[in-house]
FIGUFI-391259 format. One line per 3 residues: number of its first residue (from 1); their letters; for each residue x, y, z of C-alpha. Coordinates in Angstrom, 3 decimals, always signed. Layout:
BEGIN
NUM> A> X:Y:Z | ...
***
This chain:
BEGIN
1> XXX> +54.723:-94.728:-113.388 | +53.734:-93.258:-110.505 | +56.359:-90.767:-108.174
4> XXX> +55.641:-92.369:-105.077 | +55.229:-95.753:-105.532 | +58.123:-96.820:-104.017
7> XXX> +57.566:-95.669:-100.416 | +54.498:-97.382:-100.330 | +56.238:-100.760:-100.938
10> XXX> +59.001:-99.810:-98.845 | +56.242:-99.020:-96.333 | +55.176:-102.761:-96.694
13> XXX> +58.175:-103.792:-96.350 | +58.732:-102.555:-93.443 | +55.340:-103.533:-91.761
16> XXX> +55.898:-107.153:-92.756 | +59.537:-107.881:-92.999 | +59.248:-111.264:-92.452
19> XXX> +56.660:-112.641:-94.672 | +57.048:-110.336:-97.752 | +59.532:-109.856:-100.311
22> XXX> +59.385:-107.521:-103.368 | +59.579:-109.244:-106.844 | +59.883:-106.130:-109.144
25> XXX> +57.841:-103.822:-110.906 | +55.521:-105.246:-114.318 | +54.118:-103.619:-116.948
28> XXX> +55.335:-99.820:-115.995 | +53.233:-99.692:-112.694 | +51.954:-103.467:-111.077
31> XXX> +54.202:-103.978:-108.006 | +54.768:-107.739:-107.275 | +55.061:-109.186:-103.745
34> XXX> +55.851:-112.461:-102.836 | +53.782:-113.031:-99.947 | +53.661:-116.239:-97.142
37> XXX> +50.309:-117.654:-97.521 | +49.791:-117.438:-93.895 | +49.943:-113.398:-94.162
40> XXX> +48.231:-112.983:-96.647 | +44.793:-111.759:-94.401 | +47.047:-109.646:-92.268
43> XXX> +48.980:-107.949:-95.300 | +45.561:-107.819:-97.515 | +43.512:-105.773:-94.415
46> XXX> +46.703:-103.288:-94.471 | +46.418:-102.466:-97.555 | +42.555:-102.007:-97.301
49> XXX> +42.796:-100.139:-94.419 | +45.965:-98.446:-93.468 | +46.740:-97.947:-97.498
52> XXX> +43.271:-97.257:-98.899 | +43.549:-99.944:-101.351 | +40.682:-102.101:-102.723
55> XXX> +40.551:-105.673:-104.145 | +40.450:-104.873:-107.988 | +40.750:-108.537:-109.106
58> XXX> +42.168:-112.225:-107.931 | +43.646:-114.744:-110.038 | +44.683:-118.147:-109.446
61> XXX> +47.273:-120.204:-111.849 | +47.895:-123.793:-112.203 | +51.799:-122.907:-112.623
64> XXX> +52.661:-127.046:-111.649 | +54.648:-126.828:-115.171 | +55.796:-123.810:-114.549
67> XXX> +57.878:-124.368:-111.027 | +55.408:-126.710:-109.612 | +52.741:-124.613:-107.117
70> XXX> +49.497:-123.267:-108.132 | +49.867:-119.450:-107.191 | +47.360:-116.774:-106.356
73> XXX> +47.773:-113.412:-107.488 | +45.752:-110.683:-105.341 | +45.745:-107.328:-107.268
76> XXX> +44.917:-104.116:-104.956 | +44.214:-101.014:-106.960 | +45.894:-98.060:-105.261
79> XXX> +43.581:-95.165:-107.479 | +45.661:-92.022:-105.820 | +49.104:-93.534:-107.090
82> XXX> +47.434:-94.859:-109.875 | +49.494:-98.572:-109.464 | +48.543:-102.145:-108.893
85> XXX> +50.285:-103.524:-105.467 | +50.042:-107.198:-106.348 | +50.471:-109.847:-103.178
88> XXX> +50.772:-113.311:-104.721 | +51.529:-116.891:-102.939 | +52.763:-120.477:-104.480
91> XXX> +50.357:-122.759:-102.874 | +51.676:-126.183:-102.513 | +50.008:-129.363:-104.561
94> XXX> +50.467:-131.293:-101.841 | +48.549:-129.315:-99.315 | +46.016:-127.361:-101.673
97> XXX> +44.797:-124.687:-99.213 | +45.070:-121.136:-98.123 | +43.714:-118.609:-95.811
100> XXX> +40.765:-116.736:-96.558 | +40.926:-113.294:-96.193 | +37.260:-112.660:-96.826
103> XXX> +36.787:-112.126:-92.868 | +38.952:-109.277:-93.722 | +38.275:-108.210:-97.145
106> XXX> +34.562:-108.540:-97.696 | +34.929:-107.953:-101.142 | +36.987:-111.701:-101.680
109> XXX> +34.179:-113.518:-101.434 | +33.080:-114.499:-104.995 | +36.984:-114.736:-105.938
112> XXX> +38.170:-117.525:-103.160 | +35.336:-119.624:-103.839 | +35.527:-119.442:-107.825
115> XXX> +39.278:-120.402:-107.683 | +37.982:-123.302:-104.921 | +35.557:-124.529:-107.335
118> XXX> +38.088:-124.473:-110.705 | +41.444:-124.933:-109.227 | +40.540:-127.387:-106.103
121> XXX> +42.077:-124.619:-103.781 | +40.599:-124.130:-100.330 | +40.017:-120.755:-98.440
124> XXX> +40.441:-122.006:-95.022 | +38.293:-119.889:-92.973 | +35.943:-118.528:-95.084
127> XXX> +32.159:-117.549:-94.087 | +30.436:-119.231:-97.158 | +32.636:-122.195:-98.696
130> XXX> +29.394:-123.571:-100.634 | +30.559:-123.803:-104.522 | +29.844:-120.948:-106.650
133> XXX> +30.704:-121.198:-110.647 | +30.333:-125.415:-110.602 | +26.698:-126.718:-109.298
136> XXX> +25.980:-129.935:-108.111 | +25.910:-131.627:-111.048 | +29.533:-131.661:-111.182
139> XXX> +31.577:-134.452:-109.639 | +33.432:-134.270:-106.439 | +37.407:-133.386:-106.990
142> XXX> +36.748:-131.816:-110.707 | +38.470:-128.422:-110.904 | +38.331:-127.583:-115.144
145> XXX> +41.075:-124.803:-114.760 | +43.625:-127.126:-113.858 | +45.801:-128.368:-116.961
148> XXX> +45.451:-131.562:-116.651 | +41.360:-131.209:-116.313 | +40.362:-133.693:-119.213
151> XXX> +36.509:-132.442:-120.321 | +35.797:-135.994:-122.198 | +36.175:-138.053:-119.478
154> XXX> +33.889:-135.715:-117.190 | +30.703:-137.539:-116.163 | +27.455:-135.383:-115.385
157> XXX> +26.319:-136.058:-112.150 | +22.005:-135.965:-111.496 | +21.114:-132.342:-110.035
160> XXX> +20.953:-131.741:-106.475 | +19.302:-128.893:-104.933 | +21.319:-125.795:-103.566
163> XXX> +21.990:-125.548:-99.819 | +19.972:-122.015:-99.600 | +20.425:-120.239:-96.223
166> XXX> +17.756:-120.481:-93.944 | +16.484:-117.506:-91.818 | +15.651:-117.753:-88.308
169> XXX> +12.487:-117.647:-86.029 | +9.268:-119.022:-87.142 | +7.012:-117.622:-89.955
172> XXX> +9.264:-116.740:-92.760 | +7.930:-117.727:-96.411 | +10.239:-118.496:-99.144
175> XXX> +9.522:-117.375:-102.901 | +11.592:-118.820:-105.595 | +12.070:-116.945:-109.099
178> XXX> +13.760:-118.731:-112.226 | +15.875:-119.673:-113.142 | +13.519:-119.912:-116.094
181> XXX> +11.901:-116.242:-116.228 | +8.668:-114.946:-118.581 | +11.210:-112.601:-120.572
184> XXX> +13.526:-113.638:-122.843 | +16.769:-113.245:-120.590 | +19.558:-114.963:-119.050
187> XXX> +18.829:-117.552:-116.513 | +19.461:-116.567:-113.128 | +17.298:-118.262:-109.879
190> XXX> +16.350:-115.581:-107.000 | +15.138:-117.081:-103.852 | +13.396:-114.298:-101.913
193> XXX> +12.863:-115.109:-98.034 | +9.926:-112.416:-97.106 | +7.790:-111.912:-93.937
196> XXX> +4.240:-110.789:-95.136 | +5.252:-108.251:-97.934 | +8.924:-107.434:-96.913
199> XXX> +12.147:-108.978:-97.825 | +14.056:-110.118:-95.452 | +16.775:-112.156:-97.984
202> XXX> +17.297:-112.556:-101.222 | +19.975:-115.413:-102.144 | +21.188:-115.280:-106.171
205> XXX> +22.262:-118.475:-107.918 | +23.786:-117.996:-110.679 | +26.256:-119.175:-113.230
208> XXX> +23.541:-121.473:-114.946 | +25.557:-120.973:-118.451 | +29.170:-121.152:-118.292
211> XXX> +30.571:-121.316:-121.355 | +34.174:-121.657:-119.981 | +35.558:-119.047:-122.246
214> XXX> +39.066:-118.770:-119.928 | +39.382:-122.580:-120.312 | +38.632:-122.391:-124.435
217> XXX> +42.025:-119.524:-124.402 | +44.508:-122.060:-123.045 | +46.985:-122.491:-125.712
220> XXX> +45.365:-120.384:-128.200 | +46.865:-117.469:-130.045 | +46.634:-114.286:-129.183
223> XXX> +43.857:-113.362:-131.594 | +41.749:-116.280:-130.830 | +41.786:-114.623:-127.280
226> XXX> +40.293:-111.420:-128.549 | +37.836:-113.069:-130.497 | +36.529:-114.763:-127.235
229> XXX> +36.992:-111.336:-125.224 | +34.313:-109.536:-127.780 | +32.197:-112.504:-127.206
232> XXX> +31.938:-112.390:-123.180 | +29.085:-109.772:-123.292 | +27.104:-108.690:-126.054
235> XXX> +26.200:-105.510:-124.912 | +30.145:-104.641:-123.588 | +32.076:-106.156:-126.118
238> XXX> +33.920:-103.480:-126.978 | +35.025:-102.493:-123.755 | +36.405:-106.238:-122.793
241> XXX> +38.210:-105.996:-126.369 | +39.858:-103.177:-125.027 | +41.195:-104.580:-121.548
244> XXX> +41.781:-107.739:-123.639 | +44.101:-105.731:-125.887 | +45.596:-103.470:-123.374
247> XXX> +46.811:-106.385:-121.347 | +48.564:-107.661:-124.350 | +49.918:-104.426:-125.110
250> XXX> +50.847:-104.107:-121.692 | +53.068:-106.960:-121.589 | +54.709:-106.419:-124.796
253> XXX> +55.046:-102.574:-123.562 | +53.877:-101.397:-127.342 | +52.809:-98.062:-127.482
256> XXX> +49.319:-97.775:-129.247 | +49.403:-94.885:-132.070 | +47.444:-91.672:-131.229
259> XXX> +44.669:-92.031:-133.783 | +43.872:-95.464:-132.644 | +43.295:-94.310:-129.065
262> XXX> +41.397:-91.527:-129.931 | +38.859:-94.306:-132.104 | +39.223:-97.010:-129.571
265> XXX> +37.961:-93.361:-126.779 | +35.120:-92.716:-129.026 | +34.051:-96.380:-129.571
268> XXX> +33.686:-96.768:-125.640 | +31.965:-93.709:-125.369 | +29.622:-95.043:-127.870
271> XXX> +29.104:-98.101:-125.990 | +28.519:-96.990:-122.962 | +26.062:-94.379:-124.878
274> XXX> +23.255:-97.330:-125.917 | +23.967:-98.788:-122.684 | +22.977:-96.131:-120.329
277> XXX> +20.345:-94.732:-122.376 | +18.728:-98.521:-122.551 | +19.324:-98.702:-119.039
280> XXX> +17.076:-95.699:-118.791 | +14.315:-97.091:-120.931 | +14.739:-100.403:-119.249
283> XXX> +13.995:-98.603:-115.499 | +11.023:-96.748:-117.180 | +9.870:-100.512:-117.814
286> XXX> +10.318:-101.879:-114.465 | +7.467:-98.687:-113.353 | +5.592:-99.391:-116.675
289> XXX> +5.881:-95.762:-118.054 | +5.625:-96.489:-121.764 | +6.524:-93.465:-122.956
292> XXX> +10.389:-93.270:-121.116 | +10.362:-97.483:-122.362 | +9.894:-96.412:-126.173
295> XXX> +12.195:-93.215:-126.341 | +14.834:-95.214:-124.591 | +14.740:-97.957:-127.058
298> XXX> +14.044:-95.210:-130.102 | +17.200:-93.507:-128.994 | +19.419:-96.364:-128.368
301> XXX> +18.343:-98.229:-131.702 | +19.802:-95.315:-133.312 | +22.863:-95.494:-131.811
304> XXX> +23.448:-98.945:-132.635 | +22.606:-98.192:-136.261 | +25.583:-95.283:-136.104
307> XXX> +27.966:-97.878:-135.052 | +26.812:-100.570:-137.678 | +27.667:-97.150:-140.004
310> XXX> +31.470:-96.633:-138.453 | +31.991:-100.245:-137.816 | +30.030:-102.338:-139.679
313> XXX> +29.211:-103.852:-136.399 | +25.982:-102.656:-134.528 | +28.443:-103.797:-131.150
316> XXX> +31.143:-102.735:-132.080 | +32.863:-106.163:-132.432 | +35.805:-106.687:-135.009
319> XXX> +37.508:-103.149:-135.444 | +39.842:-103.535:-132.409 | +43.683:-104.923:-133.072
322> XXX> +46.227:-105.887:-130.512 | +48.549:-102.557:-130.855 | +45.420:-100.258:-132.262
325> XXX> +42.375:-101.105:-134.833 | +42.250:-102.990:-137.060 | +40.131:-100.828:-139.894
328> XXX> +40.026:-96.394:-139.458 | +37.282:-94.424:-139.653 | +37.160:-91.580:-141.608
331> XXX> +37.250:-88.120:-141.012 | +34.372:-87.553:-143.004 | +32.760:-90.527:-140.715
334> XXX> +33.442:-88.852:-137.628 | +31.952:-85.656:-139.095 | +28.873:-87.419:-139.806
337> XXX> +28.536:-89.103:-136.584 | +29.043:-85.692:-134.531 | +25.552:-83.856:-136.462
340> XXX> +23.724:-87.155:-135.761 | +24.598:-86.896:-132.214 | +23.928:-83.650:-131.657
343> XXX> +20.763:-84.659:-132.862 | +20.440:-87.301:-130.149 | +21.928:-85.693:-127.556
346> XXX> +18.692:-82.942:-127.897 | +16.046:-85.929:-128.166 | +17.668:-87.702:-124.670
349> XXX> +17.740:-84.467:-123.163 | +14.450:-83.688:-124.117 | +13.161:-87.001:-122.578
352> XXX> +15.430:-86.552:-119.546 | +13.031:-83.870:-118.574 | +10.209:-85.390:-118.445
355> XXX> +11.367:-88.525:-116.531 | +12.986:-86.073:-114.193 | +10.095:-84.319:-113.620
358> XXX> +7.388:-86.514:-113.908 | +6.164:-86.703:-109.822 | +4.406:-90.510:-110.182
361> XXX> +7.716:-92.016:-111.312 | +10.064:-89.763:-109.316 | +8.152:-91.029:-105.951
364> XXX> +8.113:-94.597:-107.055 | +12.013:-94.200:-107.417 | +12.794:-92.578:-104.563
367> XXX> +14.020:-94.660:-101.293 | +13.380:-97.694:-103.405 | +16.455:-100.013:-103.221
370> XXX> +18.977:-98.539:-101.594 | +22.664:-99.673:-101.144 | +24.347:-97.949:-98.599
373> XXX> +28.151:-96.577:-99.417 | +29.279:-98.969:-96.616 | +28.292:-101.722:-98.526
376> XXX> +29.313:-100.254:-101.707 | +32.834:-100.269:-100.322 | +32.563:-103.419:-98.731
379> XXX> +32.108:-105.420:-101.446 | +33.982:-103.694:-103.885 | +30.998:-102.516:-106.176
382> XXX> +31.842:-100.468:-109.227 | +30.678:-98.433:-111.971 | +27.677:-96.130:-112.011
385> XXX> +25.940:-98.210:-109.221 | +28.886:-97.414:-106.851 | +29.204:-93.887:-108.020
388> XXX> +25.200:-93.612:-107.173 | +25.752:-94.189:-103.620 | +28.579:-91.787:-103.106
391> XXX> +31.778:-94.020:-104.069 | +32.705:-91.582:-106.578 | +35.386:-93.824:-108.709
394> XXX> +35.521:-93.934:-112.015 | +38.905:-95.319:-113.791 | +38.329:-93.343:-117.170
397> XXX> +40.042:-90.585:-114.225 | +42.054:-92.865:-111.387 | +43.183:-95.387:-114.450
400> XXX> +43.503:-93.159:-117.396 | +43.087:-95.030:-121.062 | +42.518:-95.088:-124.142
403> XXX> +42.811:-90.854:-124.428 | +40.885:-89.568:-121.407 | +43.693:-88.488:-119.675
406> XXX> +43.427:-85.184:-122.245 | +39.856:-84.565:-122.404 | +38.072:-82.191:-119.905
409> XXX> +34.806:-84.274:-117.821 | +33.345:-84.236:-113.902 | +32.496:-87.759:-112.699
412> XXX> +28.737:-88.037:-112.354 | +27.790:-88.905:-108.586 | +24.225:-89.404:-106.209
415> XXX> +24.651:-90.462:-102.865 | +21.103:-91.695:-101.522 | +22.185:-94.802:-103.693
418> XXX> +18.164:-95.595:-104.301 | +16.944:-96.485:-107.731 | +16.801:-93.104:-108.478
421> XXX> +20.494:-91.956:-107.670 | +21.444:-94.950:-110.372 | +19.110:-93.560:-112.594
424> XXX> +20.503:-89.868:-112.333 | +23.964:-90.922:-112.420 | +23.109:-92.484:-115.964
427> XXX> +21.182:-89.464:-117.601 | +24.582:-87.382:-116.136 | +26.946:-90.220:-117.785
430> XXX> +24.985:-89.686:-121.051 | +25.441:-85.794:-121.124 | +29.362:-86.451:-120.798
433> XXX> +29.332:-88.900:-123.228 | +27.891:-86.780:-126.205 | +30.266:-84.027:-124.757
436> XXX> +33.593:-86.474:-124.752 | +32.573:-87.625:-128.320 | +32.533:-84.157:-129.791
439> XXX> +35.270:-83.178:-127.854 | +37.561:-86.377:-129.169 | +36.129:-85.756:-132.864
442> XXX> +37.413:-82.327:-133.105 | +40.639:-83.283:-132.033 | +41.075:-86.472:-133.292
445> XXX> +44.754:-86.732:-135.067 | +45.888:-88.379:-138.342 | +48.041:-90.992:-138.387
448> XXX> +48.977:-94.730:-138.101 | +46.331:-96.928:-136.676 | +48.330:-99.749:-135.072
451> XXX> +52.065:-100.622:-134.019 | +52.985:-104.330:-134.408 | +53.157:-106.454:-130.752
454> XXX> +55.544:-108.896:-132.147 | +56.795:-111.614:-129.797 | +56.305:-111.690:-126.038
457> XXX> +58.380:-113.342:-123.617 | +56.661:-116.645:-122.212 | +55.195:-116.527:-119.245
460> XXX> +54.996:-112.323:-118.481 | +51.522:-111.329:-117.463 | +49.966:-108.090:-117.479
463> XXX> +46.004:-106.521:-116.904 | +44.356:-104.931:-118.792 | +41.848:-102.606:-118.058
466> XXX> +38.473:-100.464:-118.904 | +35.573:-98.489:-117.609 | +32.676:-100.234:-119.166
469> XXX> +28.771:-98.501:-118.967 | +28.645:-101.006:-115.821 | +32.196:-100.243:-114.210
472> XXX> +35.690:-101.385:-115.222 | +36.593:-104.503:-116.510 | +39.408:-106.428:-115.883
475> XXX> +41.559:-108.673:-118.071 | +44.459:-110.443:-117.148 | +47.039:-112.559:-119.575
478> XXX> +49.388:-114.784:-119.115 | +51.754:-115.547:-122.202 | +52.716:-119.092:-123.345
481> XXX> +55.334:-120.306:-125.725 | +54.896:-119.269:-129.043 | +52.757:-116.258:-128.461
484> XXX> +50.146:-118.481:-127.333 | +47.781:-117.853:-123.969 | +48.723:-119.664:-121.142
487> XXX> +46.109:-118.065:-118.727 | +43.495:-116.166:-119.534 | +41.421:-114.302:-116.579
490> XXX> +38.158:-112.173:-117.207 | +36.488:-109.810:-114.346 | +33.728:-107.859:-115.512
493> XXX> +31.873:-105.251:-113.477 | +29.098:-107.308:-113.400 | +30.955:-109.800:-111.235
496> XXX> +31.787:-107.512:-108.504 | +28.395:-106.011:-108.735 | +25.612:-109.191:-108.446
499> XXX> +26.715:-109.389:-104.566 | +25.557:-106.270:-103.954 | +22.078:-106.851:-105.299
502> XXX> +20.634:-108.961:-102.357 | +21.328:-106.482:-100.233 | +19.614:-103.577:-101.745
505> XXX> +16.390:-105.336:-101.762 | +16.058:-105.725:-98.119 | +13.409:-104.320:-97.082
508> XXX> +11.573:-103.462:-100.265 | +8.955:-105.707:-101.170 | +8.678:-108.725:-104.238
511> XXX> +7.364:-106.602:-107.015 | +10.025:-103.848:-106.550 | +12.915:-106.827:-107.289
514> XXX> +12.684:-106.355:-111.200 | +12.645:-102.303:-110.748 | +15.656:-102.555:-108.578
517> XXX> +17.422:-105.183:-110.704 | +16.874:-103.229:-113.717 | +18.636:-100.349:-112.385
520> XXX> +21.552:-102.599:-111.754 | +21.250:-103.608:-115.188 | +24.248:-106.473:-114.404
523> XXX> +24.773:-109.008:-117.000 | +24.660:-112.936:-115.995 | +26.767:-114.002:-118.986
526> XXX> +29.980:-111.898:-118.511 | +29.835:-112.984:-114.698 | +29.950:-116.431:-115.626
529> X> +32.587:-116.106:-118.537
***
């Protein structure tokens, strides 16, 4: 727990007398204010900009059979006292409506109109209310995260098209792309409004596979709920394990055993490993330089294979445990994996050179989608593409987990935030990584690998959190009776990322789109849960 926390929320409490009331302190340092829906712009734009705050997540809760309101939880991250100020507001059944505070907080956006769409809750005031998760094949009044939402009795309505903006003046031309693309990825539709060669708007529709995987928790146990969280992203599945499992741990306030945070440290470091050095491969590909394309994949393939070797899972999936792992690897394991990766670390290196100085690819990077820190900040952007444009936050240092509160690492930062900034940022990321790994291997201790969670209290909540190869991700649980989940709430960096991409085409033209999107490298199906 932080020193200071409590002047800040006397500080609040002071500001806003009248509308705010503190509710306690959760999970050792989330600070709980009951807040008047009708401040809830004017107390969310303090702590933006009087408090340096930022929106890390919003949740909304049918709690009708709980006390009878749906409720709203806002969570604002405050990194430099390292707690959660949380301002959250019963909204009344009968009048199912709030005040937006996107007008204030840019970064609300996505949030207020996903909990319009699945809880029937309306941000009054807000710049876009057009749905977002549910398309227009879904029926008027059907919100599935309510409790009583009944899926057999739902009746597909025939598609309708998307109200797309519409630019101004005469002349524009509008390109559409997917959601059906030549690759063999996610769908995703990208309508690109361009004058001659340059974009002037890109609009992204997504969300066109939901798989409702916070709807299929409700009322499951605990362990069904991690078996969904390794399944929200294939390529970060580890990393959602681990918010899933530190919000559970959270809430029963276990502590984890040393050795299993040192394994669950050098597991994420592993993912985020094959990520980033994909992700560098994958850029190569949007330029067509074969040679960066086949190294990446070379490199990364090996990777993969090392974790099928400690895990018996190429991604990682089925070694993490509510209160540690469940499975150890050895000593002799971790020995093995260090003189492979030292290996590795020489061959990425090696090719890190040549991308870095290879002049055609360098120019073709440079200046080429570029997101400006304004906007970074704006709408809450995380991760390495944040860090790329000079937003240098990364919560392995403002949130400490798993172990990286002990090690010894500098944050990797650009701040021309151009394709080439997020590419730098990586190839910096993948240095530390192979660092943090041999640092955590040669200290690693022995010991117990997990500590019993036992029975929670019904109806506690707590989040969970990571820092993912994209940024953190966010996982909050609500407990039911029995030790079942009662709400289940998934934000992935992806999520708070996809916003950003529209704007960091502007201005570029139609064939840079894939280069720029690649160095995003966002994932449609954790955004869509």
């Amino acid at each position: 727990m932080a020193a200071k926390e409590p002047d800040l929320i006397q500080l609040l409490l002071q500001e806003f007398s009248q509308q705010t009331k503190f509710m306690g302190a959760k999970a050792g340092n989330e600070y709980y204010l009951e807040v008047s829906k009708e401040a809830l712009p004017e107390v969310s734009s303090y702590l933006v900009k009087h408090l340096r705050a930022s929106l890390a997540t919003m949740i909304g809760n049918d709690e009708r059979s709980i006390n009878g309101s749906f409720r709203l939880y806002y969570y604002f991250a405050v990194e430099y006292e390292e707690i959660f100020i949380v301002l959250t507001s019963a909204i009344n059944p009968v009048e199912p409506a709030f005040p937006s505070i996107t007008p204030l907080v840019p970064s609300a956006q996505w949030y207020e109109r996903e909990v319009q769409d699945m809880f029937g809750l309306k941000p009054v005031g807000h710049p876009d209310p057009r749905r977002l998760v549910l398309h227009h094949d879904w029926p008027q009044g059907t919100h599935p995260l309510r409790k009583d939402f009944n899926l057999d009795s739902l009746e597909k309505l025939p598609s309708s098209d998307y109200p797309f903006g519409e630019i101004d003046g005469t002349g524009p031309f509008y390109v559409p792309v997917g959601p059906i693309h030549a690759g063999i990825i996610e769908p995703g539709h990208f309508r690109f409004s361009v004058a001659g060669e340059t974009i002037l708007n890109l609009e992204a529709r997504l969300f066109y596979a939901h798989r409702g995987v916070e709807k299929l928790a409700e009322g499951g146990s605990l362990e069904a709920g991690l078996n969904l969280a390794e399944r929200v992203c294939g390529t970060c599945a580890f990393s959602h394990s681990v918010s899933f499992c530190q919000a559970i741990e959270r809430a029963a306030n276990v502590q984890i055993p040393e050795r299993a945070l040192f394994v669950r440290t050098i597991l994420l470091e592993m993912e985020r490993l094959y990520n980033h050095i994909g992700d560098v491969g994958n850029i190569c590909a949007g330029v067509g330089l074969a040679l960066g394309t086949s190294h990446g994949n070379r490199i990364k393939e090996a990777i993969l294979q090392l974790n099928q070797d400690l895990t018996g899972s190429r991604f990682l999936r089925g070694i993490n445990a509510m209160g540690g792992l469940k499975k150890d690897i050895s000593d002799q394991q971790l020995a093995a994996l260090k003189t492979k990766l030292e290996q590795l670390a020489g061959d990425f290196t090696d090719l890190a050179e040549i991308l870095l100085e290879h002049d055609s690819l360098i120019q073709r990077l440079r200046g080429t989608g570029r997101l400006s820190l304004v906007a970074v900040e704006d709408l809450g952007v995380v991760g390495p593409s944040a860090r790329a444009s000079g937003c240098i936050k990364d919560w392995r240092k403002v949130f400490p987990h798993g172990v990286y509160g002990q090690l010894e690492f500098e944050v990797a930062g650009e701040t021309s935030g151009d394709v080439l900034a997020r590419l730098k940022v990586r190839v910096n990321e993948v240095k530390t990584s192979f660092d943090l790994i041999f640092q955590l291997v040669s200290q690693i201790p022995a010991g117990a690998i997990v500590q019993p969670v036992g029975e929670l209290v019904p109806y506690q909540a707590a989040l969970g959190w990571s820092e993912s190869a994209r940024g953190n991700n966010l996982h909050w649980v609500m407990i039911g009776p029995g030790n079942n989940i009662f709400r289940y709430r998934i934000r992935s960096a992806s999520y708070c990322n996809w916003p950003a991409v529209p704007l960091a085409v502007q201005g570029d033209i139609i064939p840079d789109f894939p280069l720029i999107n690649k160095s995003f490298e966002l994932c449609y199906a954790c955004t869509d849960r």
